[in-house]
Backbone as numpy.savetxt, mean C-alpha at the origin, in Angstrom:
# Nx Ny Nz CAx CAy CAz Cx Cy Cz
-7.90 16.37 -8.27 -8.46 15.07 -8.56 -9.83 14.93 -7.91
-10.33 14.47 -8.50 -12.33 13.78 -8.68 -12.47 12.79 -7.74
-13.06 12.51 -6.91 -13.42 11.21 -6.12 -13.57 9.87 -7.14
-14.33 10.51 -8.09 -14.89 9.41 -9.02 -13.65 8.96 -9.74
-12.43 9.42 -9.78 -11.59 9.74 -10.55 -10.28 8.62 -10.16
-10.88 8.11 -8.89 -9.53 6.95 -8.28 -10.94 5.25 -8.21
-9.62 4.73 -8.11 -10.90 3.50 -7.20 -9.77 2.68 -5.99
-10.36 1.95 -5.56 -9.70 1.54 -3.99 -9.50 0.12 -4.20
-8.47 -0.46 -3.91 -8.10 -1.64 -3.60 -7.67 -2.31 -2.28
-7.76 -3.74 -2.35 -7.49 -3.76 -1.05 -6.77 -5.23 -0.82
-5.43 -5.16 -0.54 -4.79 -6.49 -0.70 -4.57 -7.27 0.74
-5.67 -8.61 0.67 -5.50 -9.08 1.96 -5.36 -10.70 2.03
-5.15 -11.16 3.14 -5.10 -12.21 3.17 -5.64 -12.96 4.34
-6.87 -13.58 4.65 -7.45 -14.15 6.32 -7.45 -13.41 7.20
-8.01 -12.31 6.77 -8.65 -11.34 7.68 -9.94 -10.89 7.58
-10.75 -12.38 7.58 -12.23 -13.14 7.72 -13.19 -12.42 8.21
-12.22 -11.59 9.68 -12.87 -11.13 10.97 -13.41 -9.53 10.72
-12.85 -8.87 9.44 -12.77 -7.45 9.59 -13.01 -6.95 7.92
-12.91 -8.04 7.30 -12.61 -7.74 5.40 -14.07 -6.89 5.17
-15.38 -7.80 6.02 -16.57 -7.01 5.61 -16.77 -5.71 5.73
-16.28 -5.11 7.32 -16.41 -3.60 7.34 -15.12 -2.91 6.64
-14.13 -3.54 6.36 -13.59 -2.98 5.48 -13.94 -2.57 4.42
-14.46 -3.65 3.78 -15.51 -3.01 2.53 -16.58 -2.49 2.39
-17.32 -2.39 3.45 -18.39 -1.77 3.67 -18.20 -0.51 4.32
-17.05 -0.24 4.79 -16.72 1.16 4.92 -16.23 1.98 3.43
-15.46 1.21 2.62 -15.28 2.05 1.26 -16.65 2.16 0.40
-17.75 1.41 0.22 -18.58 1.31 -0.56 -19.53 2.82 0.26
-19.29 2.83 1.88 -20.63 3.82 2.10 -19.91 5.36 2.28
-18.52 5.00 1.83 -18.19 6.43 0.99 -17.97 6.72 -0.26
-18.55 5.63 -0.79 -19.04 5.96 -2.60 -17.77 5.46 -3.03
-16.65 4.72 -2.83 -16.04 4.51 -4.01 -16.40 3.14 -4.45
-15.95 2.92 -5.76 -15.91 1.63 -6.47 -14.16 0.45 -5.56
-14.58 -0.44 -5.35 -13.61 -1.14 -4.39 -13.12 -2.34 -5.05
-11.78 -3.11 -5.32 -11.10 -4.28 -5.61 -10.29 -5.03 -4.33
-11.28 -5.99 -4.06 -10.25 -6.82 -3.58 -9.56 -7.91 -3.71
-8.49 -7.86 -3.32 -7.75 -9.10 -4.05 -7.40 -9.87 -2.98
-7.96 -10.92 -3.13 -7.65 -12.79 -2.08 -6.51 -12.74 -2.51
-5.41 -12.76 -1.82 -4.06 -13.35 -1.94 -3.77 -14.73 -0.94
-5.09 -15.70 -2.05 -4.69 -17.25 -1.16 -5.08 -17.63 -0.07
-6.52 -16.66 0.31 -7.01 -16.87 1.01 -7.48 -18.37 1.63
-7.35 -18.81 3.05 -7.89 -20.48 2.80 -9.08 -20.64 2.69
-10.01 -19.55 3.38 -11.74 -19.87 2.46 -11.85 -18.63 1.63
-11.76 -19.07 0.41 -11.98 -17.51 -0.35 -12.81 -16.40 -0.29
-12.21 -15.43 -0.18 -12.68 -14.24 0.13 -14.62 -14.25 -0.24
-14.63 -14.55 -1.59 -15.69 -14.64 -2.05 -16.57 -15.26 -1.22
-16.49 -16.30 -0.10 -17.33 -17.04 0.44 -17.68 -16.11 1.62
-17.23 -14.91 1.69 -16.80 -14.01 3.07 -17.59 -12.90 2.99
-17.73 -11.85 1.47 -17.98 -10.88 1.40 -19.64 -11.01 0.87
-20.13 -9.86 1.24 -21.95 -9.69 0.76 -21.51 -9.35 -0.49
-22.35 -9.62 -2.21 -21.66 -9.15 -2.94 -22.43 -7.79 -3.16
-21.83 -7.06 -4.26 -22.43 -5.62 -4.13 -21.62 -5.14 -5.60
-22.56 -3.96 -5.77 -22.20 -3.76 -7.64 -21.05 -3.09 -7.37
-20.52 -2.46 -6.51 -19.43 -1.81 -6.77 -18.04 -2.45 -5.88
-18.42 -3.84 -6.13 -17.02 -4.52 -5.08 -16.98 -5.76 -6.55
-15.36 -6.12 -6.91 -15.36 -6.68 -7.66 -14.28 -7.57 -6.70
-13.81 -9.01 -7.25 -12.52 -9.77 -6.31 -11.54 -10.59 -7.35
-10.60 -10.20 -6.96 -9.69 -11.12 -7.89 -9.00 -11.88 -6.41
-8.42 -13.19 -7.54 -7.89 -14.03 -6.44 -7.05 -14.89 -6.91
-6.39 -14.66 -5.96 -4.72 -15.73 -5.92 -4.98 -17.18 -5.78
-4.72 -17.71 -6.08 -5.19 -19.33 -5.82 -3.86 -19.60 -4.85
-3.31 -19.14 -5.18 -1.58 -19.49 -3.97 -1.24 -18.18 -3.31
-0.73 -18.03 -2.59 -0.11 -16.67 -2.05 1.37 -15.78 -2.94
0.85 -15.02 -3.19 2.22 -14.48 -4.15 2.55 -13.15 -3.34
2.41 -12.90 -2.63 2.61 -11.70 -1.36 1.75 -10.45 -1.68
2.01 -9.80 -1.06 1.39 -8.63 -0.70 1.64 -7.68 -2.44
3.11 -7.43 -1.96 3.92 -6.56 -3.71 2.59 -6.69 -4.99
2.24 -8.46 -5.32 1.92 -8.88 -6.35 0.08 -8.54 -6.11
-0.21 -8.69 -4.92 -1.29 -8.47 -4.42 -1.78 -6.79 -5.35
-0.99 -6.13 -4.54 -1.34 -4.29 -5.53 -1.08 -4.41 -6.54
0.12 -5.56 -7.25 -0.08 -5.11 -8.86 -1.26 -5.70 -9.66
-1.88 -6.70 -8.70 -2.87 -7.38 -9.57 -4.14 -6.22 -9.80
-4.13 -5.44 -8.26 -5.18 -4.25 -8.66 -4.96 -3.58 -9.40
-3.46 -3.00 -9.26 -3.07 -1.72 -10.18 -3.60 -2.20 -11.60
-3.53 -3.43 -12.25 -3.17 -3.74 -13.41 -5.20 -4.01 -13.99
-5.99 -4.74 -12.96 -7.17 -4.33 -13.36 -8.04 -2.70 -12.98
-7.03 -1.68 -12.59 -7.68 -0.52 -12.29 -7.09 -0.08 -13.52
-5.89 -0.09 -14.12 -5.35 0.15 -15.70 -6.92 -0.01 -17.09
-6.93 -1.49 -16.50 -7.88 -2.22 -17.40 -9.74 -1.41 -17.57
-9.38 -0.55 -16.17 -11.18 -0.07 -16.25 -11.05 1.73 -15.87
-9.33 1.52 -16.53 -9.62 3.24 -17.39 -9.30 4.31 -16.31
-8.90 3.40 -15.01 -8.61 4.80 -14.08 -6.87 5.11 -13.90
-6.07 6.20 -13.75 -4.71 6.08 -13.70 -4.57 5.80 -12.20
-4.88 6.29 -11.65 -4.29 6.14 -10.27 -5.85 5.17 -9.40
-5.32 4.83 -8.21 -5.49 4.17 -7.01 -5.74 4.14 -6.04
-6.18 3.95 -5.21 -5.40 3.93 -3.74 -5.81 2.77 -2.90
-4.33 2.41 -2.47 -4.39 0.98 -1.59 -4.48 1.44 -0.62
-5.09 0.56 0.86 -5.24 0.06 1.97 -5.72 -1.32 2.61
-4.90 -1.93 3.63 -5.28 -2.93 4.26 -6.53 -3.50 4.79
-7.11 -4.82 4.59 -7.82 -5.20 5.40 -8.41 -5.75 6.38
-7.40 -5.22 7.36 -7.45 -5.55 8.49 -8.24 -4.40 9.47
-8.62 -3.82 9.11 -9.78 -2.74 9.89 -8.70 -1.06 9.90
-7.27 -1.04 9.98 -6.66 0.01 10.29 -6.91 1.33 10.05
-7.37 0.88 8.26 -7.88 2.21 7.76 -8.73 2.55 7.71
-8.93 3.62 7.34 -10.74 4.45 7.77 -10.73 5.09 6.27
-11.93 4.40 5.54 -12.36 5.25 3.96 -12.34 6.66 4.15
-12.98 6.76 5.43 -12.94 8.49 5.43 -11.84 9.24 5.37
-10.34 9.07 5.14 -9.48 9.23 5.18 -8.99 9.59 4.05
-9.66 8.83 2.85 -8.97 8.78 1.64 -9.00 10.19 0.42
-10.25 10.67 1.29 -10.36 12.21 0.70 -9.49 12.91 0.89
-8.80 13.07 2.14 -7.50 13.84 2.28 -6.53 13.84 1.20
-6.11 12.59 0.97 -4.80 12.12 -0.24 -5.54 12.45 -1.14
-6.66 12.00 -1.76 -7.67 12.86 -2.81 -7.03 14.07 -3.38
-7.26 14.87 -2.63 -7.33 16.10 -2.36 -5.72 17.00 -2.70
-4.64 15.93 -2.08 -3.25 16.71 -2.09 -3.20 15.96 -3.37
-3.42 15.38 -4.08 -2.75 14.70 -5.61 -3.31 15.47 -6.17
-1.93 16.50 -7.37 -2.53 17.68 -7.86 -1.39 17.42 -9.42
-0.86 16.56 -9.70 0.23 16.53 -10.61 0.17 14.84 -10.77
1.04 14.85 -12.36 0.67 12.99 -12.66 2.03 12.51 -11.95
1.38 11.35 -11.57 2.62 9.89 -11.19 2.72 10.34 -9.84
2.10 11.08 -9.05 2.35 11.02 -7.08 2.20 9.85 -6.74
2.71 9.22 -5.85 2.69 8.73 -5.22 2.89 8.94 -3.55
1.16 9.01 -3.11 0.66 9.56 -1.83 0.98 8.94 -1.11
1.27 9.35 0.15 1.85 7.98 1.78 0.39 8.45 2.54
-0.29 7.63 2.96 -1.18 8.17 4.06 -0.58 7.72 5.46
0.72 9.09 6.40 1.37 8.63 7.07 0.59 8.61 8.20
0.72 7.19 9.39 0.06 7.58 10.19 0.23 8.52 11.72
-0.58 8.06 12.54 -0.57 8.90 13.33 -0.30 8.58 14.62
1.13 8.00 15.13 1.23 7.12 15.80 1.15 7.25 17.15
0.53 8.36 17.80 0.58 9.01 19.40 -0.88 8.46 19.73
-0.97 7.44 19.27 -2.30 6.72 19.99 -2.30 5.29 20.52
-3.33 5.17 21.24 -3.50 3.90 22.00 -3.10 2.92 21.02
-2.23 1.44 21.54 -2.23 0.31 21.58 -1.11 0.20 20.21
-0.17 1.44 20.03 0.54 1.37 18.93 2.09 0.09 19.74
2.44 -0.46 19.11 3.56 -1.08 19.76 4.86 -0.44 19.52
5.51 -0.47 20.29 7.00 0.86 20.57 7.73 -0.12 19.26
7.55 -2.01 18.94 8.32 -2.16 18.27 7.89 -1.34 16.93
6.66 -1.37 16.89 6.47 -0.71 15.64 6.88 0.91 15.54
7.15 1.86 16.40 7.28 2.77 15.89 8.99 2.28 15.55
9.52 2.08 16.65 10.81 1.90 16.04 10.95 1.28 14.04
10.19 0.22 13.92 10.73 -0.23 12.84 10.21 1.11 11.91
9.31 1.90 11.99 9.25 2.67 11.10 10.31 3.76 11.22
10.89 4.43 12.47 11.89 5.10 12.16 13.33 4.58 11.52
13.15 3.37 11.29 14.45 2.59 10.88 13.96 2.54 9.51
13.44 2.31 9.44 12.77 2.11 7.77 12.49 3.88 6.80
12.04 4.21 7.53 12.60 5.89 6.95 13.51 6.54 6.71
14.54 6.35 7.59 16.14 6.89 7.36 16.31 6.31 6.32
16.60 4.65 5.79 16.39 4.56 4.53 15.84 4.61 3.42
15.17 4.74 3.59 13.98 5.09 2.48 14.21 6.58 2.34
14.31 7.89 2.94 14.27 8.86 2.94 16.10 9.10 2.10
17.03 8.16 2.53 18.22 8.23 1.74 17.77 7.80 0.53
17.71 6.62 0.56 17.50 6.10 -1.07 16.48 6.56 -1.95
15.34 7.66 -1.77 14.67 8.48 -2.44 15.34 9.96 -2.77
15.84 10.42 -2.14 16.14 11.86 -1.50 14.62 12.74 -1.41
13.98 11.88 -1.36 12.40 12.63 -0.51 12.26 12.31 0.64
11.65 13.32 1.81 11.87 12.77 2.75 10.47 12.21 2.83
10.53 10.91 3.89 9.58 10.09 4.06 9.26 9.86 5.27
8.29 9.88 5.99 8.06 9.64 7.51 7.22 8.88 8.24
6.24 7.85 6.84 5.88 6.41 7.35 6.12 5.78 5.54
7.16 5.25 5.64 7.73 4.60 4.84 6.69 3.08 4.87
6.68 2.60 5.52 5.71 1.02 6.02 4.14 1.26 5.83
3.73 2.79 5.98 2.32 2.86 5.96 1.44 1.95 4.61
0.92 1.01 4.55 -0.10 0.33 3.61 -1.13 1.30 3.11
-1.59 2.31 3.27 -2.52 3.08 2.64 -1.75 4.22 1.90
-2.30 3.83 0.43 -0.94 4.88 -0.44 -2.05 5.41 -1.52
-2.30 6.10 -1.98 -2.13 6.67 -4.02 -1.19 6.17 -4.71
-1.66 5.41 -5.77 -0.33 4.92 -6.59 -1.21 5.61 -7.84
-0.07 6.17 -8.70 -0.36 6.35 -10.41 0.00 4.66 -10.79
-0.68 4.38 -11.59 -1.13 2.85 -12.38 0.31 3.20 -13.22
1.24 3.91 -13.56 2.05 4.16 -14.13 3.70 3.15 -13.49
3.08 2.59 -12.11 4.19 1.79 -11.59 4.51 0.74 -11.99
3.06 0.30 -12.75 3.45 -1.05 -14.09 4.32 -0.92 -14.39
5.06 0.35 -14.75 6.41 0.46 -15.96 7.70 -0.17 -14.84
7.58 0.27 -13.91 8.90 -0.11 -13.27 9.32 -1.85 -12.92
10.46 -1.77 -12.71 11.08 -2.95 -12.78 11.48 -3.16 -11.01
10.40 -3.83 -11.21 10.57 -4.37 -9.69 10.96 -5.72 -9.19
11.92 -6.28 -8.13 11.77 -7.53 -8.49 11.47 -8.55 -7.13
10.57 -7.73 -6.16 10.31 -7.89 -5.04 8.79 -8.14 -5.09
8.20 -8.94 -4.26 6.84 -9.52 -4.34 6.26 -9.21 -3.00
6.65 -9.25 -1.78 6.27 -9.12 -0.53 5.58 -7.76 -0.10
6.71 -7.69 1.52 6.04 -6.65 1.78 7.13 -5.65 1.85
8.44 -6.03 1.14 9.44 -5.70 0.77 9.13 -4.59 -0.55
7.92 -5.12 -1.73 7.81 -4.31 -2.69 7.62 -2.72 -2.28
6.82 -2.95 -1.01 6.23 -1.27 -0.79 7.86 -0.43 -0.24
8.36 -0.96 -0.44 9.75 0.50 -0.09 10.33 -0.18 -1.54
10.77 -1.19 -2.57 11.18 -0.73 -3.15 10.65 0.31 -4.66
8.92 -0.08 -4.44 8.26 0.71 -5.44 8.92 2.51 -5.09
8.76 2.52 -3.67 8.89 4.05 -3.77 10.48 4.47 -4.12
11.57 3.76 -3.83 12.53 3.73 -4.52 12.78 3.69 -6.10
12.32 2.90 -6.80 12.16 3.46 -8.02 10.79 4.03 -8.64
10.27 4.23 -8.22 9.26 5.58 -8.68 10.29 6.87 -8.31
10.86 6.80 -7.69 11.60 8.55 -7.06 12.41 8.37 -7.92
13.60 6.99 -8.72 14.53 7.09 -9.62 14.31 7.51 -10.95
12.67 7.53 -10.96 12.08 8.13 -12.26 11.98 9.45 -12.65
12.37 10.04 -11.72 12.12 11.64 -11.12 10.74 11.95 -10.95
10.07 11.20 -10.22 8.70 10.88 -9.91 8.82 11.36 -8.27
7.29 11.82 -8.00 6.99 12.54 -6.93 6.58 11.41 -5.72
7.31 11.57 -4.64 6.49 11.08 -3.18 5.95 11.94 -2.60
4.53 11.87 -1.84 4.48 12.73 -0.83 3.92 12.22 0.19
3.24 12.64 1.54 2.66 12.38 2.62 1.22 13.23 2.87
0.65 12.56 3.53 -0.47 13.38 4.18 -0.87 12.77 5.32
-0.86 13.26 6.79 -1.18 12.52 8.12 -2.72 12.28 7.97
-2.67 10.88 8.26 -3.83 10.56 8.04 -4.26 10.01 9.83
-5.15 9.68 9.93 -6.51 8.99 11.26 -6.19 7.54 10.85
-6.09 6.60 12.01 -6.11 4.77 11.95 -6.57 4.20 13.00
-6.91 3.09 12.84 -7.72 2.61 14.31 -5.91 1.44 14.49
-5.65 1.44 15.56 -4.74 0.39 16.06 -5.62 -0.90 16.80
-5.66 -1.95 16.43 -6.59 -2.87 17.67 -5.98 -3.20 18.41
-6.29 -3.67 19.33 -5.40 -4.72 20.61 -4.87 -5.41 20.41
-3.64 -5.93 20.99 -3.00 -6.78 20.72 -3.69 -8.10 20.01
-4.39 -8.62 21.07 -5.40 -9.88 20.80 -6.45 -9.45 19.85
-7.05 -8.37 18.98 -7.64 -8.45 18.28 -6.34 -8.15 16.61
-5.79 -7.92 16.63 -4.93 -7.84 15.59 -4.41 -8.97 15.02
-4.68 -8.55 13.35 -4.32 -10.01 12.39 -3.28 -9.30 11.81
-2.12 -9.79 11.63 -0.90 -9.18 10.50 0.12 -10.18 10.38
0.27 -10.19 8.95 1.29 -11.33 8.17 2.65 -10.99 8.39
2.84 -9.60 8.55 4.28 -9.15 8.79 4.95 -9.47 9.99
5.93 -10.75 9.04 7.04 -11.58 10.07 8.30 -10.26 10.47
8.04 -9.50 11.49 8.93 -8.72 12.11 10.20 -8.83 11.45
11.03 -10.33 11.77 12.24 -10.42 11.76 12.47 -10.45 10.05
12.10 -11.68 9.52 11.75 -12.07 8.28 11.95 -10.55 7.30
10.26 -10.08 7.41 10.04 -9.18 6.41 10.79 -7.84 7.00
11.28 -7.56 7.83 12.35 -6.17 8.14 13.53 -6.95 7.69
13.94 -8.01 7.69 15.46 -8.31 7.15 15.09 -7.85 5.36
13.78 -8.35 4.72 13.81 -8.57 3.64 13.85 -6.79 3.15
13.06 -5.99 3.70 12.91 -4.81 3.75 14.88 -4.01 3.71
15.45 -4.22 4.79 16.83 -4.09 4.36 17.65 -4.58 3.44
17.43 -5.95 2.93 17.96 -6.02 1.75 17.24 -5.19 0.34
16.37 -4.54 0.39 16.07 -3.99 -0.63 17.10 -2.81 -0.76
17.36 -2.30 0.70 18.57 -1.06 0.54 19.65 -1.58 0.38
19.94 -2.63 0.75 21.42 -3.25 0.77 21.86 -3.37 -1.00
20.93 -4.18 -1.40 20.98 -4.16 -2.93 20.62 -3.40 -3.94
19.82 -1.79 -3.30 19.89 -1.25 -4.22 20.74 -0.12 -4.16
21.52 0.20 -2.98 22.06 1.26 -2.65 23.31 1.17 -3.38
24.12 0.16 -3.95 25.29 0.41 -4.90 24.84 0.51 -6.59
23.68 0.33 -6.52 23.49 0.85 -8.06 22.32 2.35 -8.04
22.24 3.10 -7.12 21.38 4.23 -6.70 21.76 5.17 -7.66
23.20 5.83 -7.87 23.62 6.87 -9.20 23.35 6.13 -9.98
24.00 4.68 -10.43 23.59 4.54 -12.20 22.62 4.40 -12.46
21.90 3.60 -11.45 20.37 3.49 -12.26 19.41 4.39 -11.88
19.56 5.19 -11.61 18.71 6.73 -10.70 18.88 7.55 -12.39
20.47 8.03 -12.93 20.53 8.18 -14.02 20.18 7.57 -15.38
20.04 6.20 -15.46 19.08 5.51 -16.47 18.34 5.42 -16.48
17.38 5.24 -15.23 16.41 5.52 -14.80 15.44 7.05 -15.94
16.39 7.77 -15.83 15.62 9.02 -15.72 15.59 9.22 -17.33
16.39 8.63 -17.92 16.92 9.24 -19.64 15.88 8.93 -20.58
């Protein structure tokens, strides 16, 4: 795959403080960039410098994160590219990064993890834990193994339109990769570089308790229909 060949999205919400070098880090590695206001309270638009290769769609209400990537996926459909790649804007990710996953997508419908790299400063122990909890399942309910299941910076094939998802949050990102794998569709990983901020400089919507309960009910409810619909899935 072509550099020119993906474009970047970026689903955020009041992260005022960091959205600019976010985007100004994807634009001064040449890609074309979407971001999507998910309900922002001063709209994004009032936030960003504009620039020919940053376009914004926007939520007028918050519809979560899930709906956030499909709104990109669905205008990156619209301007002819198949695949994607999401990341947060909250400063975590580094554009320079995205060449790596680039690079390993070599077959249609991957779906890339850019896993991170968590033996660095200011990571919180709750967070590694929730990601090893969140992998054991995810790694069952795919039978791929997975080893940052939670990571926000992915490759998606635009082909995830097709699936039937019925999760909006931040719940969608484990059950997309659950049925993309029921498709007999590819996951993979590539360790990627992240900046962690400080406690006190860090913005994130993810209600710990909340969105990890919601995150387990995605296994809870999909794990008794995993054979039948893994097999309908596939026919």
């Amino acid at each position: 795959m072509k550099q020119n060949e993906i474009i970047v999205t970026v689903p955020t919400l009041n992260n005022d403080y960091t959205i600019q070098t976010v985007v100004d880090d994807i634009i001064a590695h040449n890609y074309k960039v979407i971001v999507i206001d998910d309900g922002y309270t001063n709209p994004v638009e009032n936030i960003l410098i504009p620039h020919e290769n940053l376009s914004i769609i926007r939520h007028e209400q918050n519809l979560g994160k899930g709906e956030a990537i499909l709104s990109g996926a669905r205008a990156a459909k619209e301007l002819g590219y198949n695949y994607f790649v999401s990341l947060d804007g909250d400063g975590q990710h580094l554009a320079s990064e995205i060449i790596k996953i680039i690079k390993d997508c070599n077959s249609k419908d991957e779906i890339i993890i850019g896993a991170r790299d968590f033996d660095i400063d200011n990571v919180p122990n709750g967070s590694k834990f929730g990601r090893w909890f969140s992998n054991f399942w995810a790694t069952w309910d795919t039978e791929q193994e997975i080893k940052d299941s939670l990571s926000g910076f992915r490759l998606y094939p635009t082909s995830i339109l097709d699936l039937d998802i019925r999760t909006s949050r931040f719940d969608w990102e484990m059950e997309v990769l659950v049925k993309h794998s029921w498709k007999g569709r590819i996951i993979k990983e590539v360790v990627i570089d992240c900046y962690y901020p400080s406690a006190n400089e860090r913005v994130s919507h993810f209600k710990k308790f909340w969105d990890t309960a919601a995150i387990v009910m995605v296994h809870i409810r999909l794990l008794p229909l995993k054979f039948f619909l893994k097999k309908r899935y596939k026919q």
